[in-house]
C-alpha positions, 0 to 999 in steps of 0.5 A: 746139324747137317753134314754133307756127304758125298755120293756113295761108293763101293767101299764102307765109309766112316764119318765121325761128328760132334754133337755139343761136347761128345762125339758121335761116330756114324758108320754108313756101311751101305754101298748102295743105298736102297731108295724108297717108293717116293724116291726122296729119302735114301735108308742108309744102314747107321750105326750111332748114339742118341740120334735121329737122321735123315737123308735127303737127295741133291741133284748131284747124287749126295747126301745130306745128313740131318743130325738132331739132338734126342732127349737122352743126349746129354748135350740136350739136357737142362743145366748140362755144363760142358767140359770145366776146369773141374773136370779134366779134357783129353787133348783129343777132346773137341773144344768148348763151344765159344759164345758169339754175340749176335751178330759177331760170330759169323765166319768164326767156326773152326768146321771142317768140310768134307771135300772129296778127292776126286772132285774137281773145282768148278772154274770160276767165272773168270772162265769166259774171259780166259776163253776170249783170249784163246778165240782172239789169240787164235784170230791175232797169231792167224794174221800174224802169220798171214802178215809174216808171211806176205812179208817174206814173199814181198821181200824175197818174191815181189822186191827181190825178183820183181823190183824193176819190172813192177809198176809204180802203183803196185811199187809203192803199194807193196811198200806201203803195205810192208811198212804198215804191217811190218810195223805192226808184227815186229811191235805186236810183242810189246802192244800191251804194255800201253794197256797196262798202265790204268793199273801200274804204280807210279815206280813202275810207271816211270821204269817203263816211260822210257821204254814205251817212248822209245818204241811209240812210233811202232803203230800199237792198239791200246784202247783197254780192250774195248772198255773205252781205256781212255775214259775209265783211265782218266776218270779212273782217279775219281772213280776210285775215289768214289769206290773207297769204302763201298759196301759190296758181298759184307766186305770194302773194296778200297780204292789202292792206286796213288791219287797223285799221278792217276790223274797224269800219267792214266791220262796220258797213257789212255789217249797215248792208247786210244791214239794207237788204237785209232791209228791200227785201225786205220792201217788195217782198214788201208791194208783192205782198201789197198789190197782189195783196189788192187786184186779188182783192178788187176792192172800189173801191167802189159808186158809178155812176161807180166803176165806169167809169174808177176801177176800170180805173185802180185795176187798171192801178196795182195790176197795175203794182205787182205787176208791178214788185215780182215783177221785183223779187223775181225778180231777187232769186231770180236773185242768190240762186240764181247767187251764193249756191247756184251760187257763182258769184264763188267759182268765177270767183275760183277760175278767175281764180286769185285765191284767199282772202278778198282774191281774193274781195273784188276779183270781188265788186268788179268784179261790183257795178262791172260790175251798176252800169255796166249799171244807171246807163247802157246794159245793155251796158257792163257787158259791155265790162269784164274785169279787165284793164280793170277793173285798170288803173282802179283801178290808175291812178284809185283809191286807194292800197288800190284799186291794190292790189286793182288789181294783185292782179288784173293779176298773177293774170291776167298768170300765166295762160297763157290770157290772159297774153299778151294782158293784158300787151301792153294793160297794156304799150300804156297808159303811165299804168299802166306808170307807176302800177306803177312808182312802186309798185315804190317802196312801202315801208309794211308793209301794202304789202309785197304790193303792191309785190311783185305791181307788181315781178312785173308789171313784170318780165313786161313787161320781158320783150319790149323795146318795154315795157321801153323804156317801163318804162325810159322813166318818170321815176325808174324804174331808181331806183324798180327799185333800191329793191326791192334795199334791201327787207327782203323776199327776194322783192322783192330776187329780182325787183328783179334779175330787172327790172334783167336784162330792162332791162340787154338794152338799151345805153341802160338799162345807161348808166341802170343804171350811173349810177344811185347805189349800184345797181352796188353793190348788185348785186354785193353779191347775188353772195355766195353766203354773204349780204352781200358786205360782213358779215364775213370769212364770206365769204372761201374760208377761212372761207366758207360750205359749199355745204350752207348756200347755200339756193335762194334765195340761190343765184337771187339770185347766179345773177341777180345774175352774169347782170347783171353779165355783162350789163354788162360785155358792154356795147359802146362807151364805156358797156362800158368804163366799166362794166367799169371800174366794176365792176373797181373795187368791192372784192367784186367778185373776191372773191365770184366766187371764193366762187361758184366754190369754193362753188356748190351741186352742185345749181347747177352752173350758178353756176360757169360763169356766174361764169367768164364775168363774170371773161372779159368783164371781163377785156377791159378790160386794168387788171381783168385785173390785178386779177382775176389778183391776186385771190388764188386766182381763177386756181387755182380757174379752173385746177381748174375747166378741167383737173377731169375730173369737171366739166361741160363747159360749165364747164370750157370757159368756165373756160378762156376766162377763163384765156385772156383773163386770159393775154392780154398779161398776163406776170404772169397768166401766170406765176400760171397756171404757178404755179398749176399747179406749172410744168411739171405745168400745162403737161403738163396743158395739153398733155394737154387738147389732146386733150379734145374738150370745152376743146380749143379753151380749151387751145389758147387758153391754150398760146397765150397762155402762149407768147406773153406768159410770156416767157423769164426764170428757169425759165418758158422750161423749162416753156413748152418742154415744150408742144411736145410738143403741136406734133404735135396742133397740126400735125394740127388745122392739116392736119385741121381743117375748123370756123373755130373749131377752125383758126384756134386750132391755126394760133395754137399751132402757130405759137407752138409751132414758134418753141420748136423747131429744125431737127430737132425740128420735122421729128420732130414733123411725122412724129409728125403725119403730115404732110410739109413739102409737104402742110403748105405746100399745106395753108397756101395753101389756108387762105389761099385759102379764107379770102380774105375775113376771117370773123367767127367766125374772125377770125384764121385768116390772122393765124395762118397767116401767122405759122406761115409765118414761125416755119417759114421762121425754125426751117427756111427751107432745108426749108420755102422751096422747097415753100412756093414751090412751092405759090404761097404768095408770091402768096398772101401778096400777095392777103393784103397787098391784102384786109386788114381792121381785123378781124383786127388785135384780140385782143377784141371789145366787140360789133362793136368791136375791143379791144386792138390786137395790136402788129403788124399782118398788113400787116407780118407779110406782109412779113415773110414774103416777105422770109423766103422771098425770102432762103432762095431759093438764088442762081442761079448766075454765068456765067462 
């Protein structure tokens, strides 16, 4: 695991992590870390558990720490089960780590990075363009002063003083000049609406005709900056077309502006622009031939007085005109040369990953937006805009076409390590856009398609930190808006539909919203056929379903997604978890298509089988489910394979035996469908046998456990259930040897119900075939007693456990086994037992920190039991005559 830090500074830091299920806390408490000789690695002062690190130096003065799991983490070790419903999980408690598929779990961590305060974003690439516009804005506000300017004097000066005794070639120059550029101040304003209209929808097309015609006879440059507008506005229908659906950055830009008017109205506002743009060239360059003629003819006439002020006002206007139209034209060349010969939107579109003619259109939009801020206001707002804000404008304020140009952006920039984070956190901090997004979730029009799935991607990102997904939760209507994405037509929107209801589900409140919404549970589990839709045909079913060749990669992310909210639900605590197992219980697929994901996940997806044996444990905790899971005919035979297949991964295998436990669990009838399901005595064997398996060891034992204590005794299961003491000697050996909780605590609970299968003689047998003596295992029973003084969260049942094995000891050998317990102070213990008992140790199963099925004795009782056992195997003292 490797952490990023931030350079050092002159206070103490505290850094805390997670490794596996447990935390580790990490204290750099060096201001200056010394370097050693090679000037590589940094000695950084640690503090922490089970670690090994190492610093390495980046270029910008961080740090990077390398965590590795050692040997004695328990995380590490073999057959190490994280957190289950058999023990309890403190709200703070990191959560159980969701199994991906390969190739399915990409983007779905929930990791924070740590970022620091004082960093700054770096700009994105976008940069250069807003750059552009400042440098042309400063050329375009230089000539229209220039041009403002010799207006006024002309008109006040030239016309207002001059007017009579002016030649008639530097009248009608002067006139001509006025009009050309006088046009052009007074419609500079409004010359870039023409230049949006590749990008407007058809609505705001035609509220803009009207007006656009009216003013076109106002001389306005409109070629699309450069970018030959009237080529790419034309073609810009078929090239979007063409553009839909391809594949750029692991994620689909699809064409969004209507095909039904871009071939009309992109047509003609193109050639309207580029007629403009022709026709403002032609003024300039006949401004310069016009000013420039005349300054070198210096003709004004011959008359005394024309040689005073009439000729210096005639050289001041001309020079005013030249001057303006040459900025003019080199703002033009400036276009021209970064635009069209640099191709500089090209290469920003390509750097911001927004490929294709619709990626081009929305640079291009936000250049012309950007070049408008700086030329109507100050020159430098167009500098304050990026795309993020640039999309969150038209995302909130735009039309529906806008908005889709608007989320096109924010999901390439999302996508992009660089910027990602930082795009993510503003869009998340700006509740009408976190609104808009979600109302777009609920498009459902053909020509939206694409824009509904690149809102869902976005939503999705956002939902993975928790502050935004409680905003995203937080907007009226949005689990429906989310659930709508499950009924689309469309594969990619129904994969990231569960992927939002995943990242939402982590919150207990949304899983209530989730859980009340109409159809959505339904919905949900009909994802979990692995063979399609749950409810389609018999297809489905483990006869006749379908073989793990035909499960494609996306329907097996769409299960794998589906069981992880599931799961998710069923681990919901309190009120609102038992409902929703209940619930869940209830639908009639559920059963059956968790037992097609484990009879025909994919060899590539192994994962689907373990994450299907951990939604039948957690709903196996409400007691009515249990039943109808265990009735779900082959559920528990594919769970039994599973856990005893010696070719199986053992991650599988381990959970599978959890549920099998849980299913056991006060459940006569589950099992006997375990011993059924095993042929009797074979799956007792088996069982036993798996003790010794370092990888289910712990489930086995859960399982004998379990089976010995609710199978009961009619009919022949008291005969198979008796051969499981051939496993007392490694139940014995794990209660002598054992030092995890986890481990004892399960050997404590199998030797106890072992032992009260034995009698006298047979228990001293295997006592010998462990190698312990009735001395050492008493001693060994109080030191677990005193050792475990106070309850333990992560083995909650360890003196439940010891206690009873007390009392199957006394009952099956009290005269063998009540002098050394005596002997080794177990009656006090047994009273300091009596005084510290908790709620804790009186439940099978925990819905987080709350207790579920009450075991039907309490310690308190079991304590005193036990005294009384060993008060009446004390020998009487003998009367004195």
């Amino acid at each position: 695991m490797a952490i990023d830090l931030p350079p050092p500074s002159a206070c103490t830091r505290v850094y805390t992590c997670c490794a596996h299920a447990a935390p580790i806390y990490l204290i750099v408490a060096s201001a200056s870390p010394p370097t050693s000789p090679n000037n590589h690695k940094k000695a950084w002062i640690l503090k922490g558990i089970g670690i090994r690190s190492t610093m390495d130096d980046v270029p910008d003065r961080s740090v990077r720490l390398t965590i590795e799991a050692q040997p004695s983490d328990p995380g590490a070790a073999p057959g190490f089960l994280a957190g289950t419903p058999f023990e309890p999980q403190l709200s703070g408690s990191p959560p159980r780590p969701s199994v991906g598929a390969p190739g399915g779990g990409g983007g779905d961590s929930n990791s924070e990075r740590w970022v620091d305060d004082g960093a700054v974003a770096a700009a994105g690439p976008e940069r250069r363009l807003t750059l552009l516009a400042l440098r042309l804005a400063v050329l375009e506000k230089a000539a229209s002063g220039l041009g403002a300017l010799g207006f006024i004097w002309a008109t006040v000066v030239l016309l207002g003083g001059f007017a009579i005794t002016l030649e008639r070639v530097d009248f009608w120059s002067v006139t001509a000049i006025l009009l050309v550029e006088g046009a052009r101040i007074f419609s500079r304003s409004h010359e870039l609406e023409w230049q949006h209209q590749a990008t407007w929808s058809l609505a705001a097309a035609g509220r803009s005709s009207a007006r656009l015609v009216a003013r076109s006879f106002r001389l306005v440059f409109s070629r699309a900056g450069g970018c030959g507008s009237g080529k790419a506005a034309a073609g810009g229908g078929g090239a979007a077309a063409s553009c839909g659906g391809r594949r750029r950055g692991g994620w689909t830009w699809t064409a969004w502006w209507p095909r039904s008017w871009s071939w009309s109205w992109s047509f003609l506002s193109g050639h309207v622009g580029r007629l403009f743009y022709w026709l403002q060239l032609a003024s300039a360059t006949a401004c310069v031939a016009l000013s420039g003629v005349r300054l070198a003819r210096q003709d004004f006439g011959e008359a005394a007085d024309a040689r005073t002020n009439r000729r210096s006002a005639l050289d001041i206007f001309y020079g005013l005109a030249l001057a303006e139209a040459l900025l003019f034209l080199a703002e033009k060349a400036a276009w021209e040369w970064e635009v069209s010969h640099g191709r500089l939107l090209e290469r920003v579109a390509a750097e911001c990953r927004l490929a294709g003619a619709p990626g081009l259109v929305a640079i291009r939009r936000f250049f012309y937006d950007a070049y408008s801020r700086c030329v109507e206001g100050s020159i430098f707002d167009g500098l304050r805009m990026d795309l993020v804000s640039f999309a969150e404008e038209l995302i909130v304020g735009g039309s529906r076409d806008e908005q889709r140009i608007g989320v096109g952006i924010l999901v390439n920039v999302a996508a992009s390590p660089r910027l990602g984070d930082d795009a993510l956190r503003r869009v998340g901090t700006s509740p009408a856009v976190v609104e808009r997004l979600v109302e777009m979730l609920s498009w459902n029009g053909a020509a939206e398609r694409g824009a509904r799935a690149s809102a869902a991607l976005v939503v999705s990102k956002l939902a993975s930190k928790k502050r935004n997904a409680l905003r995203v939760a937080g907007v009226l209507g949005a689990i429906e808006s989310v659930s709508s994405l499950l009924h689309a037509a469309d594969e990619e929107c129904n994969l990231l539909g569960l992927l939002i209801i995943k990242k939402l589900a982590r919150d207990h409140d949304n899983c209530s919203k989730i859980g009340n919404a109409r159809g959505l549970l339904d919905k949900i589990i009909d994802f979990s056929a692995i063979g399609g839709g749950a409810s389609q045909s018999p297809s489905s079913s483990p006869a006749n379903g379908p073989t793990a060749a035909l499960v494609t990669a996306s329907r097996a992310k769409a299960v794998q997604r589906s069981l992880q909210v599931i799961k998710m639900l069923a681990e919901t605590t309190g009120s609102t978890g038992k409902q929703l197992r209940r619930e869940v219980a209830e639908i009639v697929f559920t059963g059956s298509n968790i037992r097609a994901v484990l009879q025909h996940a994919p060899a590539g997806h192994a994962g689907l089988r373990r994450l299907g044996a951990e939604v039948l444990t957690r709903l196996a905790m409400d007691a009515d489910a249990r039943e109808r899971i265990g009735g779900t005919g082959g559920v528990v035979a594919i769970l039994l394979d599973m856990f005893l297949r010696p070719g199986a991964a053992d991650a599988a295998r381990a959970e599978a035996g959890e549920a099998l436990a849980m299913l056991a669990l006060e459940s006569p009838r589950n099992c006997e469908r375990i011993l059924r399901a095993g042929g009797g005595a074979s799956a007792v064997d088996r069982l036993v046998d798996a003790l010794e398996d370092a990888a289910i060891g712990v489930g086995a034992g859960r399982v004998l456990t379990n089976l010995c204590a609710y199978a009961g005794g009619s009919g022949g299961r008291f005969q198979h259930l008796r051969r499981a003491t051939r496993g007392a000697a490694t139940a014995l050996r794990g209660v002598a040897a054992a030092d995890e909780p986890k481990p004892l605590e399960v050997s404590l609970g199998l030797a106890a119900q072992l032992v009260r299968l034995m009698g006298p003689r047979e228990l001293v047998r295997h006592l010998a075939a462990a190698g312990v003596t009735e001395a050492g295992l008493a001693s060994r029973l109080v030191g677990v007693l005193a050792a475990h003084a106070c309850p333990s969260i992560r083995a909650p049942r360890v003196r439940r456990f010891a206690v009873e094995l007390v009392i199957a000891l006394l009952r099956a050998a009290a005269p063998t086994m009540a002098e050394p317990m005596a002997a080794a102070g177990m009656g006090a213990e047994l009273r300091r037992v009596a005084e510290t008992t908790s709620e804790l140790e009186c439940f099978h199963v925990f819905s987080g920190s709350a207790g579920l099925s009450r075991h039907a004795v309490g310690l308190a009782a079991l304590v005193d039991a036990a005294l009384e056992l060993m008060a009446a195997a004390e020998p009487e003292p003998a009367a004195h005559e």
